[in-house]
LOGUSE-841401 format. One record per residue: residue number from 1; residue in one letter; chain; x, y, z of N, C-alpha, C, CB in turn. Coordinates in steps of 0.2 Angstrom, whole numbers, plus 2048, in hexadecimal, padded with zeros to 3 digits. Glycine has a CB too. Layout:
<atoms>
{atom NUM "a" "A" {X Y Z} {X Y Z} {X Y Z} {X Y Z}}
...
</atoms>
This chain:
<atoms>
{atom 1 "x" "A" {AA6 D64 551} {AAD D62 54F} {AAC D5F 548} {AB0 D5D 554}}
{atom 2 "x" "A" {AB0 D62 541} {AB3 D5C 53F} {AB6 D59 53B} {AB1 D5A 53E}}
{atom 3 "x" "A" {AB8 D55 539} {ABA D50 539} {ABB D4D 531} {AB4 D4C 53C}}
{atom 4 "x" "A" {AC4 D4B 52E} {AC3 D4A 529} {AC4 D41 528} {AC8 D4D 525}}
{atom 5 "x" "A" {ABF D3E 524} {ABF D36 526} {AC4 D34 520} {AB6 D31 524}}
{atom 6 "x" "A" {AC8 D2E 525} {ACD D2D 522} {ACE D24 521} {AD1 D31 525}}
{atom 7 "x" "A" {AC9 D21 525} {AC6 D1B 523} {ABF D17 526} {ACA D17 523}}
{atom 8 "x" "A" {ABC D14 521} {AB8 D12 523} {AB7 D0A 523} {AB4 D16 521}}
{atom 9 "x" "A" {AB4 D06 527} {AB4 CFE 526} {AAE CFD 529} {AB9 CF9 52A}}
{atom 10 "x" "A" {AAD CF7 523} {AA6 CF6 521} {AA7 CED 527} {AA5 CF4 514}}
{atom 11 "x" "A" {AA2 CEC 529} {AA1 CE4 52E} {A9F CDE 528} {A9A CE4 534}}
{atom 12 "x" "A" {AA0 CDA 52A} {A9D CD4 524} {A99 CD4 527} {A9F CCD 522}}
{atom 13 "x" "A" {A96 CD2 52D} {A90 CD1 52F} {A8B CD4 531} {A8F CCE 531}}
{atom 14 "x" "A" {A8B CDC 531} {A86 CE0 534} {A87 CE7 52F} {A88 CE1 53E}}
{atom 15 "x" "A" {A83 CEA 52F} {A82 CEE 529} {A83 CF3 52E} {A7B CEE 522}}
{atom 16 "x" "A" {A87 CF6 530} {A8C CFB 535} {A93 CFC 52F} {A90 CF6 53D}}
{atom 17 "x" "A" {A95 D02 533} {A9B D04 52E} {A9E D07 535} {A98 D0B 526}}
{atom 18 "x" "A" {AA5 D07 537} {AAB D0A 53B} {AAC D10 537} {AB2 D04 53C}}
{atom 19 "x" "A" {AAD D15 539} {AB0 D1C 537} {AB7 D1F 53A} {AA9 D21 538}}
{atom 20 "x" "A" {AB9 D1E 537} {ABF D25 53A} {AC3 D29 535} {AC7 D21 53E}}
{atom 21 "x" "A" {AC5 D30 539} {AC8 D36 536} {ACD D39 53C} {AC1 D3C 533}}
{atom 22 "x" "A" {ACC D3E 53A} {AD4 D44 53B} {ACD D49 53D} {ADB D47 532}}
{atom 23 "x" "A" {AD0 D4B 545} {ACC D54 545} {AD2 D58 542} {AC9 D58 54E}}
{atom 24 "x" "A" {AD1 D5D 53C} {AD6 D60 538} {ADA D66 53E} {AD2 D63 530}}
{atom 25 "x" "A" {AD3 D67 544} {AD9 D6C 54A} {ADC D6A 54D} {AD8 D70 54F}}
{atom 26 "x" "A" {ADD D62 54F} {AE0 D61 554} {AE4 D5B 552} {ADA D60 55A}}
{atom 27 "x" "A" {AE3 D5A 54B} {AE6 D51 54A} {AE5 D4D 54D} {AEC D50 54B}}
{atom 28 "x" "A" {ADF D4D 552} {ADE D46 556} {ADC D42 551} {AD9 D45 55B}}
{atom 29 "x" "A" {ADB D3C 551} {AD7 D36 54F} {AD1 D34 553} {ADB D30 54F}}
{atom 30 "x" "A" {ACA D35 54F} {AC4 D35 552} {AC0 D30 54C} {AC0 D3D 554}}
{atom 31 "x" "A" {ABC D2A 553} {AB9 D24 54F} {AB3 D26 554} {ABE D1A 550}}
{atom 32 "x" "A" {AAD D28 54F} {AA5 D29 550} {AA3 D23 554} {AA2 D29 548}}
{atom 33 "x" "A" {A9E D24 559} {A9C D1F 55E} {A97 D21 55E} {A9F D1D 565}}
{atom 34 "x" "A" {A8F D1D 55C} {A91 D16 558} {A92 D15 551} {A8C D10 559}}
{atom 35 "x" "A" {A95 D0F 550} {A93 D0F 549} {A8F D11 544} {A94 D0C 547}}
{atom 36 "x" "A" {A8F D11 53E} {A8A D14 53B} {A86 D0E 535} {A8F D1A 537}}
{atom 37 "x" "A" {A81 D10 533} {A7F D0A 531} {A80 D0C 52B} {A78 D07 531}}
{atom 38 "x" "A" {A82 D08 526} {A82 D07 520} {A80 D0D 51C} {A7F D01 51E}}
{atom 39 "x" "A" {A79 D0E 51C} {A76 D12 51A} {A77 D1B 51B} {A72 D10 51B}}
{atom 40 "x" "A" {A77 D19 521} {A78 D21 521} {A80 D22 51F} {A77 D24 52A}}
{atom 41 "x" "A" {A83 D1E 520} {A8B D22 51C} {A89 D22 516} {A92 D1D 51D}}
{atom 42 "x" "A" {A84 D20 513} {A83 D21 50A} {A7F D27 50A} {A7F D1B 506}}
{atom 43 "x" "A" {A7A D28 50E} {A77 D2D 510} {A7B D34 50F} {A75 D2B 518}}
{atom 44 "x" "A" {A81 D32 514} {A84 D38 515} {A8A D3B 510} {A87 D38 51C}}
{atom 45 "x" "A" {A8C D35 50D} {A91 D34 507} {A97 D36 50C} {A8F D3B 4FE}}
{atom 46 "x" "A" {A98 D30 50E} {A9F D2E 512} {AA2 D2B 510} {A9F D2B 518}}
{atom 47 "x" "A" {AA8 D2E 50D} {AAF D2C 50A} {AB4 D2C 50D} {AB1 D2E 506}}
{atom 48 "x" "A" {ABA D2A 50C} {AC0 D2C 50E} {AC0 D35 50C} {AC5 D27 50B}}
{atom 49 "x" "A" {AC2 D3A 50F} {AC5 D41 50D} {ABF D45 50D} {ACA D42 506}}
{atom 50 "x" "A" {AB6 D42 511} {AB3 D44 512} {AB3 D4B 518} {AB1 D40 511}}
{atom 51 "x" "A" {AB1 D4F 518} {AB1 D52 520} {AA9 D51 520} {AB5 D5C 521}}
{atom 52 "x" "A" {AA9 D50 52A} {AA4 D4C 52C} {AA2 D51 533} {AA7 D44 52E}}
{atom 53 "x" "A" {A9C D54 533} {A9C D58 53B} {A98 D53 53F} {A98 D60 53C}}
{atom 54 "x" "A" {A99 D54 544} {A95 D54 54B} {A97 D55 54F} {A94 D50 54C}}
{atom 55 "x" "A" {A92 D55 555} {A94 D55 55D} {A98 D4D 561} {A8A D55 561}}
{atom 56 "x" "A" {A9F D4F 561} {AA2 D4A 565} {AA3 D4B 56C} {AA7 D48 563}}
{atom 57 "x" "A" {AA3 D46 56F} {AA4 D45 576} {AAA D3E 577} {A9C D44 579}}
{atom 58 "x" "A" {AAD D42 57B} {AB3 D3C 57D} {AAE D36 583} {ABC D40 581}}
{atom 59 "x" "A" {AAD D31 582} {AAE D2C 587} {AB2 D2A 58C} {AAE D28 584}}
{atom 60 "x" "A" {AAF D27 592} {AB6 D24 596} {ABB D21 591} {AB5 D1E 59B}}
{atom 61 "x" "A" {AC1 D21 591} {AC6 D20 58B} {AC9 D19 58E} {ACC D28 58B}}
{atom 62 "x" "A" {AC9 D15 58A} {ACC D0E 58C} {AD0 D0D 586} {AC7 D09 58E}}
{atom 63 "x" "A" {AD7 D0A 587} {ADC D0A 581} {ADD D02 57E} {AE4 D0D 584}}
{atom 64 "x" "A" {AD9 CFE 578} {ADC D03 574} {ADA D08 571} {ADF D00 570}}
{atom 65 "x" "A" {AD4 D08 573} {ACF D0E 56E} {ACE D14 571} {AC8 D0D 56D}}
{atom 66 "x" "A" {AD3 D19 572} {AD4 D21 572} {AD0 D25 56E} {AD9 D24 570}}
{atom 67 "x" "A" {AD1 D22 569} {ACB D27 561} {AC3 D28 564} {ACB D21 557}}
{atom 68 "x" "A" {AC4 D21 567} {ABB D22 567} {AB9 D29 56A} {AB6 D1C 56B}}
{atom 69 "x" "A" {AB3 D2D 567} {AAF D30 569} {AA7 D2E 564} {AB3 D38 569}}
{atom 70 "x" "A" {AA3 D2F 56C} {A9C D31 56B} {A99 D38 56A} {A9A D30 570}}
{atom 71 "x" "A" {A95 D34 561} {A90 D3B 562} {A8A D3B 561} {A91 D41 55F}}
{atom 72 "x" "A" {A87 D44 560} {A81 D43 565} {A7E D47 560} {A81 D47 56E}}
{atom 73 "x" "A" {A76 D45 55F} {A74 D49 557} {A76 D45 553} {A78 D50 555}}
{atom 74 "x" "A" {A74 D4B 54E} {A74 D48 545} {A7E D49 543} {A6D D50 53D}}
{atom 75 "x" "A" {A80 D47 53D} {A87 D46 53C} {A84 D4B 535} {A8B D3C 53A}}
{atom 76 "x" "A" {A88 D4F 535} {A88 D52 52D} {A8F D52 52A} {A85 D5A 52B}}
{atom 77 "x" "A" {A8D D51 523} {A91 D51 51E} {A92 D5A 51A} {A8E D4B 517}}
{atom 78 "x" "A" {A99 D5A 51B} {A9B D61 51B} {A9D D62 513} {AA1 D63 520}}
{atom 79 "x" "A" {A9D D5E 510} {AA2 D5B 50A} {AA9 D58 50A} {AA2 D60 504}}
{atom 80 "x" "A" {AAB D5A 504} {AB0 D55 503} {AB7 D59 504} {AAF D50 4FD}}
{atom 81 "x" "A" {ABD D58 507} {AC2 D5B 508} {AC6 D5D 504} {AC4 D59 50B}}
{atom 82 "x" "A" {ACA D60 504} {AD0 D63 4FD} {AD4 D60 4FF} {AD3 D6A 4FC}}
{atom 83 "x" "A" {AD8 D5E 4F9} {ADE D58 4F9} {AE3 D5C 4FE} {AE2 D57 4F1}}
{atom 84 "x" "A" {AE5 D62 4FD} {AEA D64 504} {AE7 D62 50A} {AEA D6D 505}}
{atom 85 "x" "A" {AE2 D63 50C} {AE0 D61 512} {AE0 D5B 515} {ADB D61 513}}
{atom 86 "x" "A" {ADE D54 510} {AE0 D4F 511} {AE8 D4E 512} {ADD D4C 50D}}
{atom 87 "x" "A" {AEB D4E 50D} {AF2 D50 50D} {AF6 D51 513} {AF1 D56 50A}}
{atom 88 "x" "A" {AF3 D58 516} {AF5 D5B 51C} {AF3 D54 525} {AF0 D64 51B}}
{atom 89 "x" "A" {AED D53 522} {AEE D4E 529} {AF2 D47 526} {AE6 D4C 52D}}
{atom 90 "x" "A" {AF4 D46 521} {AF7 D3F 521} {B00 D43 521} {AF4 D39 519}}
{atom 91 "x" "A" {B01 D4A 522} {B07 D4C 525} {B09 D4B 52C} {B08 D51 525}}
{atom 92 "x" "A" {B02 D4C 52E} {B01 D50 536} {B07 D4B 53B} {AF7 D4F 53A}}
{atom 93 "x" "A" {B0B D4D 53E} {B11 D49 542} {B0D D45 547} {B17 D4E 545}}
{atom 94 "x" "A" {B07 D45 549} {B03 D41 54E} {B03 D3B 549} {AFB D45 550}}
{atom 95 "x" "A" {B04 D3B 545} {B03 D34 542} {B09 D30 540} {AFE D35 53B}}
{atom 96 "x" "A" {B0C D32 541} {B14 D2D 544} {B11 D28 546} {B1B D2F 54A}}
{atom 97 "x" "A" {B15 D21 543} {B13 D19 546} {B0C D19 544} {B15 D17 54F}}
{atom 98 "x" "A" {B0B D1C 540} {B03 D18 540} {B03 D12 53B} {AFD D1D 53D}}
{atom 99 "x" "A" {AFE D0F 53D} {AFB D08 53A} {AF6 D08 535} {AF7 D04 53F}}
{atom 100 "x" "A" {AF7 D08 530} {AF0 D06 52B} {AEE D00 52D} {AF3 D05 522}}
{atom 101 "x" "A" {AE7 CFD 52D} {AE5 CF7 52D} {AE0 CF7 528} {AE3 CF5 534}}
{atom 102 "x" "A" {AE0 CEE 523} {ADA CEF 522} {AD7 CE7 51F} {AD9 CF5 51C}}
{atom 103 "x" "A" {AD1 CE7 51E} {ACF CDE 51F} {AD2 CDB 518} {AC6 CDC 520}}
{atom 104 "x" "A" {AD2 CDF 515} {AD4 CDD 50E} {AD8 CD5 50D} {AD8 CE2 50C}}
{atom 105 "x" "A" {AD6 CCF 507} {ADB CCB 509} {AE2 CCB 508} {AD8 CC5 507}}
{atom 106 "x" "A" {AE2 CCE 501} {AE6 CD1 4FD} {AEB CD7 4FD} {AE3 CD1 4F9}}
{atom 107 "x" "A" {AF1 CDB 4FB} {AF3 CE2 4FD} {AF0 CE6 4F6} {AFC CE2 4FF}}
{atom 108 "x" "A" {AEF CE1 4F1} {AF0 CE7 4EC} {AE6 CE9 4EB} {AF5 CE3 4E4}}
{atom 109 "x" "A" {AE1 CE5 4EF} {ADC CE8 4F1} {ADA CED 4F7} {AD9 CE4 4F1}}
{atom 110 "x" "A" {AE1 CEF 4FC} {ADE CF1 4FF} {ADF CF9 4FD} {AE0 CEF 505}}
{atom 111 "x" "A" {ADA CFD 4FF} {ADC D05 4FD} {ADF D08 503} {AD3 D0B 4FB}}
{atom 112 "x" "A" {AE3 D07 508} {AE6 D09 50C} {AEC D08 509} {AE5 D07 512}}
{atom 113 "x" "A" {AEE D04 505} {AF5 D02 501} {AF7 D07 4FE} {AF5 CFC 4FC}}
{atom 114 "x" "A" {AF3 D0C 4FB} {AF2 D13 4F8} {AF7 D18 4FC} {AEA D17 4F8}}
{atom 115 "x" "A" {AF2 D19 501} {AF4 D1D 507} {AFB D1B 508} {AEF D1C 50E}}
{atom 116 "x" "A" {AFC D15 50B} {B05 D14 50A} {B09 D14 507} {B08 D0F 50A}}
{atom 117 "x" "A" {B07 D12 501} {B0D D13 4FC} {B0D D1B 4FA} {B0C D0E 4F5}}
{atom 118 "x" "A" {B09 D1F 4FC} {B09 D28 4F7} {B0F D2A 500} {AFD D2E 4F5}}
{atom 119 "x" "A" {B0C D27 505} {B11 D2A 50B} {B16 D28 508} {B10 D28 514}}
{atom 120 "x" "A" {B18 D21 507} {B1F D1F 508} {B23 D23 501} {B1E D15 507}}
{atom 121 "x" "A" {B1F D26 4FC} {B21 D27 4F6} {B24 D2E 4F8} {B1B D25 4EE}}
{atom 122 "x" "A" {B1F D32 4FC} {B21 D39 4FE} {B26 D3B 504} {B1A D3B 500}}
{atom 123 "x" "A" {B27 D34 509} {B2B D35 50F} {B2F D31 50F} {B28 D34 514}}
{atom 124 "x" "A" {B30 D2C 50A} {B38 D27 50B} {B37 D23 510} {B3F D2B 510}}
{atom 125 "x" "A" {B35 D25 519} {B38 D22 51D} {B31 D1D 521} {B3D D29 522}}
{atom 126 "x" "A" {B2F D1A 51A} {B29 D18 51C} {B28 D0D 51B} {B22 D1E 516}}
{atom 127 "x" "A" {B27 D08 520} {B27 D03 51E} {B21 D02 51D} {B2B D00 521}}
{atom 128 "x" "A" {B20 CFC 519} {B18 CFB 517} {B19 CF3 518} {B16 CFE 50D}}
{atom 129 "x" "A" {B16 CF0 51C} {B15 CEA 51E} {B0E CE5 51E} {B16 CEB 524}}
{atom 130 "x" "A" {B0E CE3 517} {B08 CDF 517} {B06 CD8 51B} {B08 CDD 511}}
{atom 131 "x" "A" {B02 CD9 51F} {B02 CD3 525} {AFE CCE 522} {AFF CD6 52C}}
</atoms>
């Protein structure tokens, strides 16, 4: 399967990195189990509007975490996606009510603020709530 990443969070205290993207067939949201160390996402040049393969497998599904899936094998980096593509999944109607989150202390550091304001700039009907 895969996969376009569409963010990634770094830990303060453990040199792990959280991954998530968009499978571009299905519009799900899939977060890589386990995390990845530091390295190998540099390794693999993991960015945002990266596409990512692997072998996933869905886990017992406990909510709130639906996205998670386990995989199995090496992760390859497929390269880096075309702006339509990204594009097209931040249309994708599976993504009504979604949440940006990000640790940032500030709004005008966080790069998810991007992502909101270009939806809000492109769709009107979009509120942006800094918490």
């Amino acid at each position: 399967m895969d996969i376009i990443i569409t963010d990634l969070t770094r830990f303060a205290k453990q040199d792990i990195v959280c991954i998530a993207g968009i499978n571009p067939a299905t519009n799900e949201c899939v977060r890589p189990l386990p995390y990845l160390p530091t390295n190998e996402c540099r390794r693999l040049n993991i960015l945002p509007g990266a596409i990512l393969h692997g072998n996933f497998t869905t886990p017992p599904i406990t909510a709130p975490h639906t996205e998670d899936r386990n995989y199995h094998g090496k992760l390859s980096f497929k390269g880096p996606c075309t702006d339509e593509s990204f594009i097209s999944i931040l249309k994708a109607e599976e993504l009504n009510n979604a949440c940006l989150l990000c640790s940032e202390p500030t709004p005008e550091h966080c790069h998810r603020r991007l992502v909101a304001e270009y939806l809000m700039d492109k769709f009107g009907d979009i509120e942006i709530r800094h918490l």
